[in-house]
N, CA, C and O atoms as CSV, one atom per row, in Angstrom:
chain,resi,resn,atom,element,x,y,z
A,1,UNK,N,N,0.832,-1.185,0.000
A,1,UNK,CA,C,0.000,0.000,0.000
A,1,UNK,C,C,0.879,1.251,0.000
A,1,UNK,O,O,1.908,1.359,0.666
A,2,UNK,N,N,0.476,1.998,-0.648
A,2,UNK,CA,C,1.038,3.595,-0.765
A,2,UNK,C,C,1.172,4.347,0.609
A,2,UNK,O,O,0.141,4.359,1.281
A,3,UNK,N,N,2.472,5.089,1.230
A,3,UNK,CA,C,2.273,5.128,2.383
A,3,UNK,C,C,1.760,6.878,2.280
A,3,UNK,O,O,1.596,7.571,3.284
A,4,UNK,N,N,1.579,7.330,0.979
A,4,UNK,CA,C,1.145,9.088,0.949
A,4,UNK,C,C,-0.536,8.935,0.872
A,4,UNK,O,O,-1.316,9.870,0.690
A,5,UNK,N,N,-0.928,7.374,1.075
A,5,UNK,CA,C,-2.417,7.319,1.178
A,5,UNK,C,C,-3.634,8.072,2.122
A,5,UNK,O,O,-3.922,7.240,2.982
A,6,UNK,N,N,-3.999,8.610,2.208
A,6,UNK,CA,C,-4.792,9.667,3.349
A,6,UNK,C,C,-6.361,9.510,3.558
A,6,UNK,O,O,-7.324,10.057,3.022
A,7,UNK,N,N,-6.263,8.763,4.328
A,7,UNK,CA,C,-8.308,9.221,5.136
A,7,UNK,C,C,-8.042,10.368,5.685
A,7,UNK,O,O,-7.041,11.048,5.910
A,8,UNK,N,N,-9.456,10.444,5.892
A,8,UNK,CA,C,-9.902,11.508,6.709
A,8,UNK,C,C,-11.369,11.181,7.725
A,8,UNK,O,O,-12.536,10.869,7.491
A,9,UNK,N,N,-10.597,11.436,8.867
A,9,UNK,CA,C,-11.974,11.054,9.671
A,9,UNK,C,C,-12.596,12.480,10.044
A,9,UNK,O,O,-11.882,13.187,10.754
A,10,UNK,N,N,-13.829,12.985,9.657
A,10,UNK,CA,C,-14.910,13.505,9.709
A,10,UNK,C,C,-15.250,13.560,11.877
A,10,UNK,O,O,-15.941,12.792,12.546
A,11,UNK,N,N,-14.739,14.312,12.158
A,11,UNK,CA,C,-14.948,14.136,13.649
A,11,UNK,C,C,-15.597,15.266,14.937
A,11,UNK,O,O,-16.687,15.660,14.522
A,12,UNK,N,N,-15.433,15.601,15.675
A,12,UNK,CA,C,-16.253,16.481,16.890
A,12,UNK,C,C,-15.011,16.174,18.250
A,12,UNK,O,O,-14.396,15.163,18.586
A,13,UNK,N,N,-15.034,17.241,18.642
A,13,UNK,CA,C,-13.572,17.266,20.121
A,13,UNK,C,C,-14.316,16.275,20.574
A,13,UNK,O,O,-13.934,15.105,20.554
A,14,UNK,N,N,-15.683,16.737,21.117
A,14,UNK,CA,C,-16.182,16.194,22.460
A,14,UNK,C,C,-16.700,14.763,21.810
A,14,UNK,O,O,-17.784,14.701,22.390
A,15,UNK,N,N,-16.651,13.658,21.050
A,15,UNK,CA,C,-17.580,12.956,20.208
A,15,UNK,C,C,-16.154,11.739,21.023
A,15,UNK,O,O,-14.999,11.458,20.702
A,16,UNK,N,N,-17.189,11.285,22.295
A,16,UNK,CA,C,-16.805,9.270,22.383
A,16,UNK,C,C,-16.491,8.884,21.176
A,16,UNK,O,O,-15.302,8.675,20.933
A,17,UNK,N,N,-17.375,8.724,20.261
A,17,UNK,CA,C,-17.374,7.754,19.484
A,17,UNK,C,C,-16.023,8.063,18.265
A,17,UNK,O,O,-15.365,7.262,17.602
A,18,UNK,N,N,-15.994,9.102,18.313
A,18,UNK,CA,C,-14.506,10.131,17.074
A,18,UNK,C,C,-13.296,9.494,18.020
A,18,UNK,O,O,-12.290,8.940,17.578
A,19,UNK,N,N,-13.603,9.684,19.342
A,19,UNK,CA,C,-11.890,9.304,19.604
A,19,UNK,C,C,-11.887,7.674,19.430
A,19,UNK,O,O,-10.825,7.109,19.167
A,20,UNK,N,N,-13.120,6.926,19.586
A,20,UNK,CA,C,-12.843,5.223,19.770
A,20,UNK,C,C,-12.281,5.253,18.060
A,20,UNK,O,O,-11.135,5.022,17.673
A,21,UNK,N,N,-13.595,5.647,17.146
A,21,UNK,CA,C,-13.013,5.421,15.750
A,21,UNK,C,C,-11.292,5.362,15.573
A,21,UNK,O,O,-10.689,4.547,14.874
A,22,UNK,N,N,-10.692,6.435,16.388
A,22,UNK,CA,C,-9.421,7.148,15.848
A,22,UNK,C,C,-8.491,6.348,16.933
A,22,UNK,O,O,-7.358,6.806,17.083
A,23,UNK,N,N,-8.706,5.666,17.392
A,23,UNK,CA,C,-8.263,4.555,18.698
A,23,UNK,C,C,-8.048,3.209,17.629
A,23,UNK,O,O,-6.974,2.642,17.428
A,24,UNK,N,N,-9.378,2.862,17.003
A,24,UNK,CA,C,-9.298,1.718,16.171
A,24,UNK,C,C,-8.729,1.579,15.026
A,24,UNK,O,O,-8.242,0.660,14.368
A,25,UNK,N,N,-8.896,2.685,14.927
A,25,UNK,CA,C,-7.980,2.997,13.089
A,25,UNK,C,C,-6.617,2.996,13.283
A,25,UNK,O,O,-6.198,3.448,12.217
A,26,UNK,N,N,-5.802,2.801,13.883
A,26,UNK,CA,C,-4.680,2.950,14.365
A,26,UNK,C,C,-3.834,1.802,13.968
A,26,UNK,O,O,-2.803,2.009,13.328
A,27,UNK,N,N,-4.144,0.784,14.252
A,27,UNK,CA,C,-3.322,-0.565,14.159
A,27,UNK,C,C,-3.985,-0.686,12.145
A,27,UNK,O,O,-3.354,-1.144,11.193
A,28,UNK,N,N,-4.936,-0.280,12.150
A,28,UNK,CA,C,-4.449,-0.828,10.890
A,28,UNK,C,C,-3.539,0.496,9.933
A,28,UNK,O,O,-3.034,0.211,8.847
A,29,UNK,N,N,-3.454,1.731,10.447
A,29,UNK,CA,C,-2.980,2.501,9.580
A,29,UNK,C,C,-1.514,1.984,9.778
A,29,UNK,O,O,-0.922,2.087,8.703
A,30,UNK,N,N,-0.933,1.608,10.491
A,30,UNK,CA,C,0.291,0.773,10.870
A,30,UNK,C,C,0.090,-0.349,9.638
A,30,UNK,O,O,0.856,-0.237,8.681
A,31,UNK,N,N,-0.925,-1.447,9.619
A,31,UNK,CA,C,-0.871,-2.484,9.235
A,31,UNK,C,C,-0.676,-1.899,7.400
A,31,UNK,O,O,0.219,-2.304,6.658
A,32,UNK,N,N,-1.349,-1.270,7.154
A,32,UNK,CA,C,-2.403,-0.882,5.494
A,32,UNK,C,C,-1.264,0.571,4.817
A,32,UNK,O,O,-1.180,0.904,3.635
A,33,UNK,N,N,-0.686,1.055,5.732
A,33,UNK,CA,C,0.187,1.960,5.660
A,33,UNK,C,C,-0.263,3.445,5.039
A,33,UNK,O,O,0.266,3.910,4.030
A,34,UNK,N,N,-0.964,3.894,5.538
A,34,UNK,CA,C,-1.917,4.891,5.201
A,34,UNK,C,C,-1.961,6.294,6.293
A,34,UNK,O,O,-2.149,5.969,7.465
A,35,UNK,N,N,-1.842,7.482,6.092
A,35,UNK,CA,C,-1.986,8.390,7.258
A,35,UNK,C,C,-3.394,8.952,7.434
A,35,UNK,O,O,-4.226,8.767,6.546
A,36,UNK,N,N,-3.728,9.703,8.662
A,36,UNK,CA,C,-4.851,9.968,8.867
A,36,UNK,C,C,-5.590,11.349,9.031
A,36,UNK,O,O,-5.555,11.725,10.202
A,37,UNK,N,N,-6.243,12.200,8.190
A,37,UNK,CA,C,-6.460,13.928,8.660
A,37,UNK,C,C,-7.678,13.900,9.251
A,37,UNK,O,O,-8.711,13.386,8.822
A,38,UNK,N,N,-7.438,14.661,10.567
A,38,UNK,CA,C,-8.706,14.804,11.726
A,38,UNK,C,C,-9.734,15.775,10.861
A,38,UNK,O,O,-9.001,16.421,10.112
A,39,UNK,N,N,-10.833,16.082,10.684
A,39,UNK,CA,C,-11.123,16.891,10.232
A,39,UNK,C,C,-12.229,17.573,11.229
A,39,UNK,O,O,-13.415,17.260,11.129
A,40,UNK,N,N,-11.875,18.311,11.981
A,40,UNK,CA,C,-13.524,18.597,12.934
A,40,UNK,C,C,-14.374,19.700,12.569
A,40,UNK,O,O,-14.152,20.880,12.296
A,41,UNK,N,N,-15.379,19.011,12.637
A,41,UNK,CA,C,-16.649,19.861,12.011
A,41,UNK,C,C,-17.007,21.018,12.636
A,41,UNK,O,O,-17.677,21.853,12.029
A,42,UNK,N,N,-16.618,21.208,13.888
A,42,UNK,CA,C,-17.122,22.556,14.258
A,42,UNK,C,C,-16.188,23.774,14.501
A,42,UNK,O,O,-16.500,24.913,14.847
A,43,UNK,N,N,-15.010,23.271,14.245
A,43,UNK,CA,C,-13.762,24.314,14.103
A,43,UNK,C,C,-13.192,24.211,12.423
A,43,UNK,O,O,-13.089,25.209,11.709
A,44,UNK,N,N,-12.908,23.029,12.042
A,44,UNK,CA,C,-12.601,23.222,10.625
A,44,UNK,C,C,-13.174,22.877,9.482
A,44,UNK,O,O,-12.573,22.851,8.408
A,45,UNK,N,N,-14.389,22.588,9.644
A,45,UNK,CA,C,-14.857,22.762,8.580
A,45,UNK,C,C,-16.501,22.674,8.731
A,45,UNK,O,O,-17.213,21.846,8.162
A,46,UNK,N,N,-17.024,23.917,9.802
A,46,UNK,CA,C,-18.679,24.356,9.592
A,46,UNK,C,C,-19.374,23.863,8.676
A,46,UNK,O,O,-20.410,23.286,9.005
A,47,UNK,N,N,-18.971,23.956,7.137
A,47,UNK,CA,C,-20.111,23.844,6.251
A,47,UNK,C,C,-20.135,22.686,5.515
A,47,UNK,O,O,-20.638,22.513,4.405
A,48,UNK,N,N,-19.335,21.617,6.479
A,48,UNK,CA,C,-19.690,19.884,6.298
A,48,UNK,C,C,-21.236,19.429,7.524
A,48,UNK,O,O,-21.936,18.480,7.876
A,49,UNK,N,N,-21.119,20.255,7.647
A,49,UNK,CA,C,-22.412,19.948,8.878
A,49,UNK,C,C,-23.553,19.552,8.466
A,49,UNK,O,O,-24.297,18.679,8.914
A,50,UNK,N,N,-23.671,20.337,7.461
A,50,UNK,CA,C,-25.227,19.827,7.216
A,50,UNK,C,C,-25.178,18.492,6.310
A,50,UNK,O,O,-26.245,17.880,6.362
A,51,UNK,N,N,-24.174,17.880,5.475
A,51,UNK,CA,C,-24.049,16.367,5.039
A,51,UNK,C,C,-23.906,15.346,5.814
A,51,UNK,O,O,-24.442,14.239,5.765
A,52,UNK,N,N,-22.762,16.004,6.907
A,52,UNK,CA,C,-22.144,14.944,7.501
A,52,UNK,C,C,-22.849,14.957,8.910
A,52,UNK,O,O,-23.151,13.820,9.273
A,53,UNK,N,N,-23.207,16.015,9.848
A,53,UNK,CA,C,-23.515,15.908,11.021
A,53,UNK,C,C,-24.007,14.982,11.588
A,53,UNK,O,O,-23.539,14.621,12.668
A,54,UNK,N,N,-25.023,14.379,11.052
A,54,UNK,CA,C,-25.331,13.546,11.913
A,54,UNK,C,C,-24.974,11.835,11.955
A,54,UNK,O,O,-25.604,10.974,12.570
A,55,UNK,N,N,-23.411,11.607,10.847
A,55,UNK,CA,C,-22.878,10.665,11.099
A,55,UNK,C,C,-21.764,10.788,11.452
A,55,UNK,O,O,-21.242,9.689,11.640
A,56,UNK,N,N,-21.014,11.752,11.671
A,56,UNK,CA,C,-20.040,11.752,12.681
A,56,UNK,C,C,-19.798,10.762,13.773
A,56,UNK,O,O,-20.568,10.781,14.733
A,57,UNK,N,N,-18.911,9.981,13.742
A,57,UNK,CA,C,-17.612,10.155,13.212
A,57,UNK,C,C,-17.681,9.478,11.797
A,57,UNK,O,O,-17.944,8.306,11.528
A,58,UNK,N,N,-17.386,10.486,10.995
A,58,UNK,CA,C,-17.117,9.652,9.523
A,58,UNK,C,C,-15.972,9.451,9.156
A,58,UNK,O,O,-15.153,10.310,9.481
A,59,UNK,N,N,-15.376,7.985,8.169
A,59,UNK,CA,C,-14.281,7.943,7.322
A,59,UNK,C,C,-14.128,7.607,5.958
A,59,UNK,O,O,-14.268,6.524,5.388
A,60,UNK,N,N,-13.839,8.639,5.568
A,60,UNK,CA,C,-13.388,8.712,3.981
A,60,UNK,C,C,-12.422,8.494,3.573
A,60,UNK,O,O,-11.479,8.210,4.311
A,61,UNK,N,N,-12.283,8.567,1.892
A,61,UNK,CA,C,-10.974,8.344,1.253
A,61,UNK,C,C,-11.904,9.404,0.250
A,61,UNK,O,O,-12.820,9.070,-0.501
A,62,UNK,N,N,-11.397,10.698,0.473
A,62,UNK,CA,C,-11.911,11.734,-0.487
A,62,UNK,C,C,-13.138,11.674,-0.227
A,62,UNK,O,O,-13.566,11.550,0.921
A,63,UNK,N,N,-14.160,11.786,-1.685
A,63,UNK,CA,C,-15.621,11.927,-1.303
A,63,UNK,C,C,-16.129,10.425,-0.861
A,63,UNK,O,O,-17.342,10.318,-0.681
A,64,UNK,N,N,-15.473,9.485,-0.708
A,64,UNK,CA,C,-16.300,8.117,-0.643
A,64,UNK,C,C,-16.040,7.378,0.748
A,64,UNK,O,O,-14.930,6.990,1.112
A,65,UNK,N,N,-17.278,7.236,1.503
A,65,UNK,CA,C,-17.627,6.659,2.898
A,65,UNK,C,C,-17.467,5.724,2.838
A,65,UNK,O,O,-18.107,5.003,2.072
A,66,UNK,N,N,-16.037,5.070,4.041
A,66,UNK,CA,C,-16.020,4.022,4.374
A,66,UNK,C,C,-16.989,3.355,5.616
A,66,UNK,O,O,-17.436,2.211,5.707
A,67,UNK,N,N,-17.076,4.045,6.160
A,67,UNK,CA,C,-17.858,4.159,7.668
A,67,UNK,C,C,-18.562,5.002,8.093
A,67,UNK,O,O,-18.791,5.894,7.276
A,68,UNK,N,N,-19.077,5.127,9.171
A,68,UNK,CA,C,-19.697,6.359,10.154
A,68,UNK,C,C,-19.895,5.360,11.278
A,68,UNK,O,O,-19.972,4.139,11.140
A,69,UNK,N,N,-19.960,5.992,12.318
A,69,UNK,CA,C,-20.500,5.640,13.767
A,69,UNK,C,C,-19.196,4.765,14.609
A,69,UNK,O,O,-18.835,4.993,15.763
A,70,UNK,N,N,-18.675,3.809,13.756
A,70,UNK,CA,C,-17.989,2.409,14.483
A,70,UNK,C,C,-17.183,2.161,13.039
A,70,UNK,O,O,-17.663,2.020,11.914
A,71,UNK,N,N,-15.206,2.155,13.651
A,71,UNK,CA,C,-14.652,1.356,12.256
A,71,UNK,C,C,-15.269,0.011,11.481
A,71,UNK,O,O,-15.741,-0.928,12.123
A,72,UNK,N,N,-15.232,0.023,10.621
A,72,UNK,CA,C,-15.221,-1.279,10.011
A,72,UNK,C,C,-14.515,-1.633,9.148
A,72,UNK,O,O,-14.558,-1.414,7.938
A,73,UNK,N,N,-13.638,-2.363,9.930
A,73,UNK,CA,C,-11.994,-2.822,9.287
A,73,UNK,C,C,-12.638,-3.492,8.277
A,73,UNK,O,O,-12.072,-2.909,7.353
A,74,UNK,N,N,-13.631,-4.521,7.543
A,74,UNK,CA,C,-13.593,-5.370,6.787
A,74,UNK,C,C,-14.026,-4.524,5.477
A,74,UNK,O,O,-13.977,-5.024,4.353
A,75,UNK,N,N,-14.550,-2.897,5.777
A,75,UNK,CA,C,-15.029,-1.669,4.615
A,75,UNK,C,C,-13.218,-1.467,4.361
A,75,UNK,O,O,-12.487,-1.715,3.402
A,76,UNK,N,N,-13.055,-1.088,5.275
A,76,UNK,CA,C,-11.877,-0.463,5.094
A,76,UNK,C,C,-10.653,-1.139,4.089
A,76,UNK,O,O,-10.145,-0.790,3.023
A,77,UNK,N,N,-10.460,-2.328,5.049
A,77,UNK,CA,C,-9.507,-3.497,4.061
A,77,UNK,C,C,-9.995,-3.735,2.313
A,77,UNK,O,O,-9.383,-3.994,1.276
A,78,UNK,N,N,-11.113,-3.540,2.600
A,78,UNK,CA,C,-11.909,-4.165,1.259
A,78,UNK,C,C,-11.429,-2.718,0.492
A,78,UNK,O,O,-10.681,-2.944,-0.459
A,79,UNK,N,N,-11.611,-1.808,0.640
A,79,UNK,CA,C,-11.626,-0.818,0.042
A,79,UNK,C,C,-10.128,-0.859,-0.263
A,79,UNK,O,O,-9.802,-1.015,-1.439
A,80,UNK,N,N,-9.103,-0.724,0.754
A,80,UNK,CA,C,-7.664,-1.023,-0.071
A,80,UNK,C,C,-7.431,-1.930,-0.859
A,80,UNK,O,O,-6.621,-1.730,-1.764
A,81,UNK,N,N,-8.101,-3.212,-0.719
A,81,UNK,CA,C,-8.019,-4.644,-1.861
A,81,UNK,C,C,-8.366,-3.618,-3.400
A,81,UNK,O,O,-7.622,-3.334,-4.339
A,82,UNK,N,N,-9.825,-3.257,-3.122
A,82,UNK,CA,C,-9.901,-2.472,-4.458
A,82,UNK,C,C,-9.212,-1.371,-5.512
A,82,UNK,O,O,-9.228,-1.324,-6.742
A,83,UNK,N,N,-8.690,-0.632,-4.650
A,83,UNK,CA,C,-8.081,0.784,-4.905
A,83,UNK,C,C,-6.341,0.550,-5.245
A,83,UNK,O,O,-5.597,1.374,-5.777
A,84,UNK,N,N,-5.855,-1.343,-4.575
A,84,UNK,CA,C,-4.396,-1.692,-4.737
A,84,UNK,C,C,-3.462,-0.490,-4.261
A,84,UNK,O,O,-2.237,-0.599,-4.322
């Protein structure tokens, strides 16, 4: 895997569920070799709110959702199988 590869998790300071996502994503960005940009919705970037708000924590690869709510390594993996 490309290691200049970049998600972006879609996230909130105060959001449980943004830090577990960013807890879980971890071992595989190690494993899949990929880095990660925080993106938070209410300091950097307001006018994702109204798409994304109410699935926060989201993860992308550009415009395309791997997740929301809870990782799912088997979206995720699958999605690098595809993309090579």
């Amino acid at each position: 895997m490309s290691a200049d590869r970049q998600l972006i998790v879609l996230s909130r300071m105060w959001c449980h569920l943004c830090h577990d996502l960013l807890a879980a994503l971890a071992p595989l960005q190690d494993e899949l070799g990929f880095s990660v940009r925080v993106v938070d919705l209410d300091t950097d970037a307001p006018e994702l709110e109204e798409v994304w708000g109410e699935k926060v924590p989201v993860l992308l690869d550009g415009d395309v959702e791997l997740c929301h709510y809870f990782l799912d390594e088997s979206a995720v993996r699958a999605h690098f199988r595809r993309i090579g």
